[in-house]
N, C-alpha and C positions, 0 to 999 in steps of 0.2 A: 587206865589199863594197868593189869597187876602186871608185876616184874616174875620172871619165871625163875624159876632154878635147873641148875644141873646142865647150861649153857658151855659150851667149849668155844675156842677160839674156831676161826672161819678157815679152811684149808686154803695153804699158799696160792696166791693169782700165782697162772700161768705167766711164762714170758711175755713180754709184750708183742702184740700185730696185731694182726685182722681179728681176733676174738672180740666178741662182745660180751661183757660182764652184765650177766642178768640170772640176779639169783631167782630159785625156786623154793616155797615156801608149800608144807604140804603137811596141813592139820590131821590129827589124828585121834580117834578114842574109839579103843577097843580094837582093834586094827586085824587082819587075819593079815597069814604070810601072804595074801594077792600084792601089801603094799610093797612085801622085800621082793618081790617079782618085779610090779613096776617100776621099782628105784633099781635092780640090774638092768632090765630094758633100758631105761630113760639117759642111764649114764654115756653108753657108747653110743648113742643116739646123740649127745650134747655134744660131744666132742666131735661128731662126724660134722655136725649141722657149724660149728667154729662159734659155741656161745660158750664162753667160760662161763658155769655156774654151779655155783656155788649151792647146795640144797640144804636145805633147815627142816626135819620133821617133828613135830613138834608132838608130845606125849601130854596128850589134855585129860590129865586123871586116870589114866587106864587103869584096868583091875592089874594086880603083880602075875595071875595066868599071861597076861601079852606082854610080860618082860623079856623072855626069848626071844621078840623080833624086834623088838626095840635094841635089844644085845644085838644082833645079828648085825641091824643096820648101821650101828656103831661103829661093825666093823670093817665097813667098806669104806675105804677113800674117798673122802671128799664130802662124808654126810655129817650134822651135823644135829644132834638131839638137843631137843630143849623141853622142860620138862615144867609141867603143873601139879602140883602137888594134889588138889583136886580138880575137877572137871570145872572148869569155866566158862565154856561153851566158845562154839564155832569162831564167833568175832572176837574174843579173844586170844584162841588158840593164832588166829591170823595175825593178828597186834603184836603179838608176843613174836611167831616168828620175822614178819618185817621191820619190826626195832630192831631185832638182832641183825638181820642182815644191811641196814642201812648206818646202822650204828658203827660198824665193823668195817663196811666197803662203800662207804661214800662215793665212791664212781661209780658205781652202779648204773647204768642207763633203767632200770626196775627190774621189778618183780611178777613174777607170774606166780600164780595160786591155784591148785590144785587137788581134787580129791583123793583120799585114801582107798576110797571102797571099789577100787577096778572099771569104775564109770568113766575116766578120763584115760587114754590109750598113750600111749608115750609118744607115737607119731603125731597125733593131736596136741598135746601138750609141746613138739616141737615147732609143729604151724604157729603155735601162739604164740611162742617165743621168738619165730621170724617175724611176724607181722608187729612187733613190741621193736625190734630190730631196726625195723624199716620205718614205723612210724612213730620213733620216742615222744611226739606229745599228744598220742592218742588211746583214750580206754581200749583196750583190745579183749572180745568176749567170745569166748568157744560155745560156738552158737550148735543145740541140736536141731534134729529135726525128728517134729513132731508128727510120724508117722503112725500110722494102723500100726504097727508093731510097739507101739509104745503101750504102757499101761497107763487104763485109762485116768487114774486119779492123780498120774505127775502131768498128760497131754490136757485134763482140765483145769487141774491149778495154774498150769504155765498161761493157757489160756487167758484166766480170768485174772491173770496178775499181771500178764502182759499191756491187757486189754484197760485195765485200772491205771497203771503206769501212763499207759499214753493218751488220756485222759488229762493225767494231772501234770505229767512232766512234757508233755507235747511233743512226743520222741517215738516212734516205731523202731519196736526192735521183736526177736523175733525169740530171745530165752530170757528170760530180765531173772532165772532163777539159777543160772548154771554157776559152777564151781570156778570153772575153768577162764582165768583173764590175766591179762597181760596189763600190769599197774607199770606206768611211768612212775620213776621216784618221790617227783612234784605230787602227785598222785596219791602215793602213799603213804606219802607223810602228810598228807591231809584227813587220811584215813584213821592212822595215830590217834589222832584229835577228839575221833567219834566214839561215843559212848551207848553200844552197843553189845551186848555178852553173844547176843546167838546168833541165828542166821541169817536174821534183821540188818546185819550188819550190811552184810553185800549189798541188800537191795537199798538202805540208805546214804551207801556211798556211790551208786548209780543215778540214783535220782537227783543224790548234790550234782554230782558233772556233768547232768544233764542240764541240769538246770542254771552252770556254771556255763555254758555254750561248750563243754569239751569236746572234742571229736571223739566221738566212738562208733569201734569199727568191730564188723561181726567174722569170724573164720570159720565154718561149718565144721561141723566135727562129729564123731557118729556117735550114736543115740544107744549106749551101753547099762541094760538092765539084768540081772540077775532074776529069778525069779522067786518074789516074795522081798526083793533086794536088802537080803539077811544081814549087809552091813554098812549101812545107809541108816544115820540116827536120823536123820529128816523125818518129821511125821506131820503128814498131810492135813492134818485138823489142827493141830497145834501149833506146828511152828506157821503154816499157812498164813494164820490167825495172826499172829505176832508179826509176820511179813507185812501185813495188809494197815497192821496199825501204826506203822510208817506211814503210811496215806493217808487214815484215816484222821490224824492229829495234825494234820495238817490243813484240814476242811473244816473236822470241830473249833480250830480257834477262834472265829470269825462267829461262827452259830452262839457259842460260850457268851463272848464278852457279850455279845449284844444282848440275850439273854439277862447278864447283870446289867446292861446299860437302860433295859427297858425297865427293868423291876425298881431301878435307883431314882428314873424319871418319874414312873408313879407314883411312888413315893413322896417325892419333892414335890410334884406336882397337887396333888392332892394336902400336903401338909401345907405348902405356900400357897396355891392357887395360882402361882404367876408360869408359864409356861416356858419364854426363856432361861428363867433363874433353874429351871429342871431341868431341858436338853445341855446346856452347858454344864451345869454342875455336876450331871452325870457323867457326860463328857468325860470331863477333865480327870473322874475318884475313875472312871476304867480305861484313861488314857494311858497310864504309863504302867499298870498289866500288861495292856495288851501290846505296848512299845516291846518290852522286854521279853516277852513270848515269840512276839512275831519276829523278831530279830535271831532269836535264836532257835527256835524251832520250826520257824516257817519257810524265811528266804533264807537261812543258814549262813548269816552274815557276818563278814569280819569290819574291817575298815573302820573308821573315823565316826567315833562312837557319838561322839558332842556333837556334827555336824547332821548324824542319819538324826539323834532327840529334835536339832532344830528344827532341821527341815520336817520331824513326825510331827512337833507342837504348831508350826503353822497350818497342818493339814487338818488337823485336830481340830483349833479355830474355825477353818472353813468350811469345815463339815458340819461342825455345831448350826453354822449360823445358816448351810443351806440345810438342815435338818429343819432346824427353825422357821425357816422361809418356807418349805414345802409342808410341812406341817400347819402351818397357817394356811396357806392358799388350798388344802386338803379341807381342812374345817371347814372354813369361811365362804371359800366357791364350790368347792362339792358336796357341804355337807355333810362331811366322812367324821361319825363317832371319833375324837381324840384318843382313845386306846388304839384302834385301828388307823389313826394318821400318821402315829408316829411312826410303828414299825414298816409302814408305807415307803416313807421317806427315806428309812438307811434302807430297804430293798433294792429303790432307785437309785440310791449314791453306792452302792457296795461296791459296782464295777467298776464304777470312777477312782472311787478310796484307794482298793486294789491295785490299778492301774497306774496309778503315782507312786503309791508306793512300789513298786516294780520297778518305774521307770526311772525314777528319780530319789529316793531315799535308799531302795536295798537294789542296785542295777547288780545286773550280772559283772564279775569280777573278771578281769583279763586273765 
């Protein structure tokens, strides 16, 4: 994550009571005055609602034409601009303002995230900060609804991204694309960590806390388009595209190594003739790729690194040797071409390998 410039100090916490500290964090590029409208809305709405917060809008490259509402917003109490010198994009622009604000207000119960382009209503954005409130160790997502009045190219993306998501993360949810959520601290300092510039970003720190067992909880909030949505850098083919290969890289692992694991066994196998001396010694040259892959791009594992090698090198073994084993009983009792036995073999052990490793080498994190 780049460091930002042109950052100011966090406006004084209120007195102590019943206020909840939960800052607001609200990216921007190219920005029209609808955001210095929402940030007046939003303000006497926090205070009414008893959440102290603190707001960070963050200036992700704007052209010097939207210096004037970046000034403006300066100059209202309690906001606080943080600036890029160029455009970095969306997960950035989000990184940059939740460093700031956790960096500053360590009590923070979190952060809620926000859009600039008028799509997120100030009363919506206070639901999500009740529900952040009321549930500090749950994802909390400002969920639209995907109505006939929606356009159709965000109600089909949302669609088929939804529909991918719960697929792979095993989770129903119902906007897996929205702007609008409520991060616990815990949360978002694991979000910090992720290395993501654009809109990818969201949707791979969704997918981690799904896949981490987080509770996440949906708030309904209504379905606000512009027509032509003139200030909305989201573009449907591209950044789509970039969303989906979250997912995608996460499927290819598995297709990848094997790929190299079959081409090394032919290889071997054909240059020795000996059958075991192949599946294992492929084995072994695409074991620790795909150790190091999978650990960090697959289950998005932290924990006890020597411990997940061991327990991956025994699996490693036992997979050689039921590769081995079924590969043999493929040739020998069915007759099956040896080109066609092997890849046989790790089709039938895929779920199993999977499954351990799941359960037992990368387990979901408490």
């Amino acid at each position: 994550m780049r460091a930002a410039v042109g950052l100011s100090p966090l406006p004084t916490a209120p007195p102590a009571g019943d206020d909840a500290r939960i800052g607001i964090v609200i990216p921007a590029y190219q920005p029209t005055w609808t955001l210095v409208r929402l940030v007046d809305e939003l303000q006497p709405l926090l205070r009414q609602a008893g959440l102290a917060a603190p707001i960070v809008v963050i200036d992700d490259g704007s052209m010097p034409s939207c210096g004037s509402i970046f000034a403006a917003l300066a100059e209202r109490p309690g906001i606080v601009i943080a600036r890029h010198a160029i455009n970095l994009g969306k997960g950035e622009a989000l990184q940059t303002g939740i460093n700031h604000l956790l960096a500053r207000a360590p009590d923070l119960i979190g952060v809620v995230t926000a859009d600039a382009d008028g799509q997120h209503l100030p009363q919506d954005i206070i639901a999500v900060a009740r529900q952040l409130r009321e549930s500090p160790q749950a994802l909390v997502l400002g969920t639209r609804q995907f109505d006939a009045g929606v356009p159709l190219r965000s109600r089909f993306g949302n669609i088929a991204t939804r529909g991918v998501f719960r697929l792979l993360a095993r989770k129903r949810l119902s906007d897996t694309q929205t702007g609008l959520r409520g991060l616990p601290s815990a949360i978002a300092k694991r979000m910090l960590r992720m290395h993501y510039p654009g809109y990818e970003l969201e949707l791979a720190l969704l997918y981690a806390e799904a896949r981490r067992g987080t509770p996440i909880l949906e708030a309904p909030i209504a379905s606000v388009y512009e027509r032509g949505n003139p200030t909305s850098h989201f573009n449907p083919i591209f950044d789509s595209a970039r969303i989906y290969f979250v997912f995608l890289r996460y499927s290819a692992l598995a297709f990848t190594t094997a790929i190299l694991d079959y081409i090394l066994f032919l290889l071997l196998y054909f240059s020795t003739g000996k059958l075991f001396l192949a599946v294992v010694c492929g084995r072994l040259l695409i074991g620790g790729l795909y150790f190091t892959l999978a650990r960090r791009n697959v289950f998005l594992a932290h924990g006890d690194a020597a411990r997940q090698a061991h327990l991956f090198a025994t699996l490693l073994a036992a997979s050689a040797l039921a590769t081995y084993g079924l590969t043999t009983v493929l040739v020998l009792v069915f007759g099956q071409p040896l080109p066609l036995a092997k890849p046989l073999s790790d089709l039938l052990l895929f779920f199993a390998n999977f499954a351990f490793q799941r359960v037992f080498i990368f387990p979901r994190e408490d």
